[in-house]
mmCIF file as gemmi writes it, N, C-alpha and C atoms, coordinates in Angstrom:
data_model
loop_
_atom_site.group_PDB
_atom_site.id
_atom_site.type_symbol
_atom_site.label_atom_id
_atom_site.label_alt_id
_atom_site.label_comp_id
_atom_site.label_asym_id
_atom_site.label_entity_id
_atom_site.label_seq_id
_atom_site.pdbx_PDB_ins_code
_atom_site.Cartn_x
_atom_site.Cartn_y
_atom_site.Cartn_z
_atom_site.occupancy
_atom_site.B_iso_or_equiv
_atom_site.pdbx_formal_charge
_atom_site.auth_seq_id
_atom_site.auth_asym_id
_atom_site.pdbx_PDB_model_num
ATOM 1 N N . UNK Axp A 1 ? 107.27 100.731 85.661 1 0 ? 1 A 1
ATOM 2 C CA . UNK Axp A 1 ? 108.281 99.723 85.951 1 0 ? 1 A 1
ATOM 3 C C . UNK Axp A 1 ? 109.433 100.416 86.7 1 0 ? 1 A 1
ATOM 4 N N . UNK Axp A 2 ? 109.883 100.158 87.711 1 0 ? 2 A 1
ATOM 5 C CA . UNK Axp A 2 ? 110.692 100.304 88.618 1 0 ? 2 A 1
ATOM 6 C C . UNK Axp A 2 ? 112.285 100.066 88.206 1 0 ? 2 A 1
ATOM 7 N N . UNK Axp A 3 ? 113.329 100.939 88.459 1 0 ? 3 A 1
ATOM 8 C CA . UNK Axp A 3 ? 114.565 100.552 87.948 1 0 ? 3 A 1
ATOM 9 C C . UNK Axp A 3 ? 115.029 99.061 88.294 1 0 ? 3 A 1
ATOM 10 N N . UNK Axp A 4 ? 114.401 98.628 89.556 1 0 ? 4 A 1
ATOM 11 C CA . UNK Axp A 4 ? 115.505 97.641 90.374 1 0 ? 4 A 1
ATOM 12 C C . UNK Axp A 4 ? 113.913 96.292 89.342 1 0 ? 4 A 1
ATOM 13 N N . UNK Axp A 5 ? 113.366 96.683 88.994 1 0 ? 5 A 1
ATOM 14 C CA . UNK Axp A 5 ? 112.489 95.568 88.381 1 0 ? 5 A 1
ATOM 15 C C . UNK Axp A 5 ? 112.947 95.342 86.817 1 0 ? 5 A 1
ATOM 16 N N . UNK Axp A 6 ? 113.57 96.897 86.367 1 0 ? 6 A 1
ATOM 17 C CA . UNK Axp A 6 ? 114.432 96.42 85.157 1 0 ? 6 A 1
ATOM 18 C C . UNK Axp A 6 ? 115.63 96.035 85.046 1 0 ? 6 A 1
ATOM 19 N N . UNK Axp A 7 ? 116.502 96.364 86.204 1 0 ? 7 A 1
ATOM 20 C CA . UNK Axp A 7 ? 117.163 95.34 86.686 1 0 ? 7 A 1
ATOM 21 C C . UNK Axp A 7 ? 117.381 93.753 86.483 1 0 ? 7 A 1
ATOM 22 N N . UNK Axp A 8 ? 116.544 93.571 87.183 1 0 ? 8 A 1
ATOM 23 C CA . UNK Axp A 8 ? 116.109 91.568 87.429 1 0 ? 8 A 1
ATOM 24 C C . UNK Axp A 8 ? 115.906 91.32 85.955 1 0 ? 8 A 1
ATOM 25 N N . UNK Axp A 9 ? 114.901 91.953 85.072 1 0 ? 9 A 1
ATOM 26 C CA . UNK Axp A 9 ? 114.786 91.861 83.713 1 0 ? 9 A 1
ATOM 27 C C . UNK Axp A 9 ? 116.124 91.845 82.875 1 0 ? 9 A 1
ATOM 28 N N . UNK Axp A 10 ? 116.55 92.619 82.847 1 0 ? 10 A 1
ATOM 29 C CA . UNK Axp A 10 ? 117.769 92.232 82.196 1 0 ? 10 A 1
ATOM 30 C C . UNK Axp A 10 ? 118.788 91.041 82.659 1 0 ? 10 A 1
ATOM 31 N N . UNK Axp A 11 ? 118.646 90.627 84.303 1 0 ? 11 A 1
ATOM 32 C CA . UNK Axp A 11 ? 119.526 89.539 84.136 1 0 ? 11 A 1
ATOM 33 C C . UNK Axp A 11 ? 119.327 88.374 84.27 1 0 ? 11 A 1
ATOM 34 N N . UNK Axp A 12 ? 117.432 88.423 84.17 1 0 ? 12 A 1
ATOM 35 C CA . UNK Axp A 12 ? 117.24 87.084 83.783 1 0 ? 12 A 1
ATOM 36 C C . UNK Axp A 12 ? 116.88 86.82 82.468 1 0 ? 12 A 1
ATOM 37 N N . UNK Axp A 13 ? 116.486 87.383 81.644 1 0 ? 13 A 1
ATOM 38 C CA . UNK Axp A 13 ? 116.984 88.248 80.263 1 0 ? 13 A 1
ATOM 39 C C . UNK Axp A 13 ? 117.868 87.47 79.659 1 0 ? 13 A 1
ATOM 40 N N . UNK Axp A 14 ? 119.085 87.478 79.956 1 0 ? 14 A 1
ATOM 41 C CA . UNK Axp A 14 ? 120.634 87.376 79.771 1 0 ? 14 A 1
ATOM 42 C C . UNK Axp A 14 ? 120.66 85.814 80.215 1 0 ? 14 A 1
ATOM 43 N N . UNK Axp A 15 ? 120.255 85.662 81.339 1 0 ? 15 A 1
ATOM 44 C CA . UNK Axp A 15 ? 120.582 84.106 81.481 1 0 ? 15 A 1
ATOM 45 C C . UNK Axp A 15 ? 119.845 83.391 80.706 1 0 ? 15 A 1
ATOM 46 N N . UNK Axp A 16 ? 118.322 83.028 80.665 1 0 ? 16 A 1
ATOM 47 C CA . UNK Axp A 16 ? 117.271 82.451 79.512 1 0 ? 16 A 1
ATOM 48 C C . UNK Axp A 16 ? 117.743 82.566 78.325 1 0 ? 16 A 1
ATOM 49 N N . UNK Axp A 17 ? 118.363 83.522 77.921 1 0 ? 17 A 1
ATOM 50 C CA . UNK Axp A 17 ? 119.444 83.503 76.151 1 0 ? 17 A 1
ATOM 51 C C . UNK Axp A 17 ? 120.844 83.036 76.368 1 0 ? 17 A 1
ATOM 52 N N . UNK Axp A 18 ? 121.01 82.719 77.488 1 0 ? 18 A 1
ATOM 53 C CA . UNK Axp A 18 ? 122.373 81.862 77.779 1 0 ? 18 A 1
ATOM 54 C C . UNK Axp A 18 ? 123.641 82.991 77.653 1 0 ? 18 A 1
ATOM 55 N N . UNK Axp A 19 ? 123.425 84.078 77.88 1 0 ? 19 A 1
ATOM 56 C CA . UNK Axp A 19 ? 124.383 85.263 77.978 1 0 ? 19 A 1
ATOM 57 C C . UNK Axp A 19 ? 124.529 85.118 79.325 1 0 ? 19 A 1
ATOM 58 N N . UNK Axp A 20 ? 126.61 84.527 79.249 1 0 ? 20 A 1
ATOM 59 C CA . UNK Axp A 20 ? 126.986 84.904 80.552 1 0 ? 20 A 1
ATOM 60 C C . UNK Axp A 20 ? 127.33 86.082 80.927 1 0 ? 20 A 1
ATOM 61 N N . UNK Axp A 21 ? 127.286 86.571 82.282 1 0 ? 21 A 1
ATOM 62 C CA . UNK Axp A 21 ? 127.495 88.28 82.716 1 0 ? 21 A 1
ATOM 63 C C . UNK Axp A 21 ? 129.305 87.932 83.088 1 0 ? 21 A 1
ATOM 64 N N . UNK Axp A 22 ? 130.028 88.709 82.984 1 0 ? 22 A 1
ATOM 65 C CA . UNK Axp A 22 ? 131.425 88.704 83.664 1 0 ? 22 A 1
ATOM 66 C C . UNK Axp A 22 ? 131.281 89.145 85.184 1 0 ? 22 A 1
ATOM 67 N N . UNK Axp A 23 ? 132.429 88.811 85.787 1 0 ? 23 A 1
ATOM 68 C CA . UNK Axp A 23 ? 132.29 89.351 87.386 1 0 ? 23 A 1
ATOM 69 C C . UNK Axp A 23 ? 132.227 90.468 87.505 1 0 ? 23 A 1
ATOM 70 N N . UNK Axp A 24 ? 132.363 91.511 86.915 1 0 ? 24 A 1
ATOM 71 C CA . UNK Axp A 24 ? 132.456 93.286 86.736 1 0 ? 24 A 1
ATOM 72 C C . UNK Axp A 24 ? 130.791 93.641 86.413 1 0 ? 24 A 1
ATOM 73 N N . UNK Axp A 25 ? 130.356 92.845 85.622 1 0 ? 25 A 1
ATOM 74 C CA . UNK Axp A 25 ? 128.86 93.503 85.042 1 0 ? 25 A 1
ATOM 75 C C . UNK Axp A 25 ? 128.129 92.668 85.857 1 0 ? 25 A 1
ATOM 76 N N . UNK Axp A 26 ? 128.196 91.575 87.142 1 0 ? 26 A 1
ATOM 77 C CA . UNK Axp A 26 ? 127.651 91.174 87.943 1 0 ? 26 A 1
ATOM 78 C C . UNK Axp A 26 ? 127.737 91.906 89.452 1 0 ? 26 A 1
ATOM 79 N N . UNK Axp A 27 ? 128.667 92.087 89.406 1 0 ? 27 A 1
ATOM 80 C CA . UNK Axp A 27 ? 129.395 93.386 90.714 1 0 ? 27 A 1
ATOM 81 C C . UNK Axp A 27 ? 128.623 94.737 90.298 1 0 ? 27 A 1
ATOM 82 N N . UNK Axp A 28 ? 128.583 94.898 89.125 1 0 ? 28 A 1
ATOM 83 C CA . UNK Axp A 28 ? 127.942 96.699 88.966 1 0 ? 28 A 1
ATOM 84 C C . UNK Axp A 28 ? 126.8 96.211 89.372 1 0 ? 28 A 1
ATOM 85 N N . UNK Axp A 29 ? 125.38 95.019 88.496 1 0 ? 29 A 1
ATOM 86 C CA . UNK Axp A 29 ? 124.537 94.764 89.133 1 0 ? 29 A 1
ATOM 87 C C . UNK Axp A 29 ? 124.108 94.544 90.737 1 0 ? 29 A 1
ATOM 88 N N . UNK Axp A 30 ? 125.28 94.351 91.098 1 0 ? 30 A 1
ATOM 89 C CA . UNK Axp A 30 ? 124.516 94.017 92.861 1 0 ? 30 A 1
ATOM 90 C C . UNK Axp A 30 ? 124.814 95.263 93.072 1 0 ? 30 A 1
ATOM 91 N N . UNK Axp A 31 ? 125.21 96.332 93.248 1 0 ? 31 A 1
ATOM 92 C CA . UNK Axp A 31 ? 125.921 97.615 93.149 1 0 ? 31 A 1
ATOM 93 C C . UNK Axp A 31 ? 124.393 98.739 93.256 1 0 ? 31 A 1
ATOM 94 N N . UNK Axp A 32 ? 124.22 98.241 91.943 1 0 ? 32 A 1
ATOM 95 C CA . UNK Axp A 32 ? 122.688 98.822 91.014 1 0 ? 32 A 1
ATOM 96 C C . UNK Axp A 32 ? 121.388 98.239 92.274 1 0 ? 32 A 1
ATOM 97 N N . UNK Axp A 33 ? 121.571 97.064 92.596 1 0 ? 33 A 1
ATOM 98 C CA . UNK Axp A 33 ? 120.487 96.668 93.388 1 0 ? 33 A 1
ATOM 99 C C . UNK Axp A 33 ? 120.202 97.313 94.626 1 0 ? 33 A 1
ATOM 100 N N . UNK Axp A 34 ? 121.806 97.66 95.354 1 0 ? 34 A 1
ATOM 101 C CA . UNK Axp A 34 ? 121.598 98.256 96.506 1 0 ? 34 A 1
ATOM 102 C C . UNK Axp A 34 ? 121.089 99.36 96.57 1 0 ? 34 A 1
ATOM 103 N N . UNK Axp A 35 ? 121.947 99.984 95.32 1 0 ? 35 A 1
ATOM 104 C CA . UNK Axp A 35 ? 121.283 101.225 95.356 1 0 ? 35 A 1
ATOM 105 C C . UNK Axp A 35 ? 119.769 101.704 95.471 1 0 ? 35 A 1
ATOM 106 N N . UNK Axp A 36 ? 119.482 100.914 94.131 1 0 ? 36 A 1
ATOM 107 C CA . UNK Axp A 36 ? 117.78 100.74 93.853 1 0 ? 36 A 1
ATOM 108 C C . UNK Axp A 36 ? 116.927 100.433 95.185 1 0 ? 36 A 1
ATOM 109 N N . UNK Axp A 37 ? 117.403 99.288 96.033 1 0 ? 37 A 1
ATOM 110 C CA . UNK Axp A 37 ? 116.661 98.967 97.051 1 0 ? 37 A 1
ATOM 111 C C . UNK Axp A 37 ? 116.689 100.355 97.927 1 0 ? 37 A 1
ATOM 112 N N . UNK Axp A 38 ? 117.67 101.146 98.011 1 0 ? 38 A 1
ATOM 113 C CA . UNK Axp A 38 ? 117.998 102.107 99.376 1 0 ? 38 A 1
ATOM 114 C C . UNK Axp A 38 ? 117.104 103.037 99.002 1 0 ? 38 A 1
ATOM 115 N N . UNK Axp A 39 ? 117.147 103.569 97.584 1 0 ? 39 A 1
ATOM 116 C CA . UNK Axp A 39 ? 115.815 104.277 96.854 1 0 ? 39 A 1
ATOM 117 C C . UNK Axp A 39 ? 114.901 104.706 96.842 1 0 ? 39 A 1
ATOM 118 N N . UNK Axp A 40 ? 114.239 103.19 96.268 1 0 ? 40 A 1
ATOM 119 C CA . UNK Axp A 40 ? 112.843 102.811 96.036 1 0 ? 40 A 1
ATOM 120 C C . UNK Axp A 40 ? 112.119 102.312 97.052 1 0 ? 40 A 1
ATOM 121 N N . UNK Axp A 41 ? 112.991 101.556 97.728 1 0 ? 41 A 1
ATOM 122 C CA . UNK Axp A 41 ? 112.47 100.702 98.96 1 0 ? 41 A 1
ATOM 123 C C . UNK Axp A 41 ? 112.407 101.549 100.512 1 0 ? 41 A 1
ATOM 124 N N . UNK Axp A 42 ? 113.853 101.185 100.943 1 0 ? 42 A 1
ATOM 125 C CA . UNK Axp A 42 ? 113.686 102.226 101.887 1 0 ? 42 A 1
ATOM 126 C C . UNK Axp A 42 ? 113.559 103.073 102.164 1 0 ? 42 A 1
ATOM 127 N N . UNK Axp A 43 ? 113.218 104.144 101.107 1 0 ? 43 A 1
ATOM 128 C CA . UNK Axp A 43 ? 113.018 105.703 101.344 1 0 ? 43 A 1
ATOM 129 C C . UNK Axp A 43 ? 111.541 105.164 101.042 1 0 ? 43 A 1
ATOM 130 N N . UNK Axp A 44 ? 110.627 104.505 100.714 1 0 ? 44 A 1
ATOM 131 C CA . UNK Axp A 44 ? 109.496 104.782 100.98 1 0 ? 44 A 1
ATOM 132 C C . UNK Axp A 44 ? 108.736 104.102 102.653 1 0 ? 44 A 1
ATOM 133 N N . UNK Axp A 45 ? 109.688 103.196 102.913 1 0 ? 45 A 1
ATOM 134 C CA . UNK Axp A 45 ? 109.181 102.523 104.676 1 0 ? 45 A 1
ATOM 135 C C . UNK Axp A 45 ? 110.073 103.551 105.383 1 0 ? 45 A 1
ATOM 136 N N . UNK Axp A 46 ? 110.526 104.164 105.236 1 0 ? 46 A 1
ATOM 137 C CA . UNK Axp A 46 ? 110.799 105.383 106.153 1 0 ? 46 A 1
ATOM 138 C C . UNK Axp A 46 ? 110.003 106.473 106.303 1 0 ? 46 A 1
ATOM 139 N N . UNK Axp A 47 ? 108.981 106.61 105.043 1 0 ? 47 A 1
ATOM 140 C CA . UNK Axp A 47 ? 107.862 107.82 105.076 1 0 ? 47 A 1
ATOM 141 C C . UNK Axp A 47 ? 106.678 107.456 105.986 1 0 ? 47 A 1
ATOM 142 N N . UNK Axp A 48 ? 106.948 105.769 106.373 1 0 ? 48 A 1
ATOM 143 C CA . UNK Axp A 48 ? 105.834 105.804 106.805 1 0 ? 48 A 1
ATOM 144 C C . UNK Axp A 48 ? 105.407 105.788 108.703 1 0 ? 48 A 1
């Protein structure tokens, strides 16, 4: 399982139990995503 796939898990996770995120722990998440995507994602379509 991929960070940016445990990611999404936790914040759909959180919404389905009706846990709202604040704007700070929604901001770190998109934060977390970019990162993850620049990562996981584009460092592997750049190898190729």
């Amino acid at each position: 399982m991929t960070k940016l796939y445990k990611l999404y898990s936790i914040f759909e996770n959180s919404r389905e139990v009706g846990v709202k995120l604040s704007k700070d722990v929604l901001q770190q998440v998109e934060e977390l995503e970019e990162g993850f995507i620049k990562e996981e994602i584009l460092s592997v379509l750049g190898n190729e």
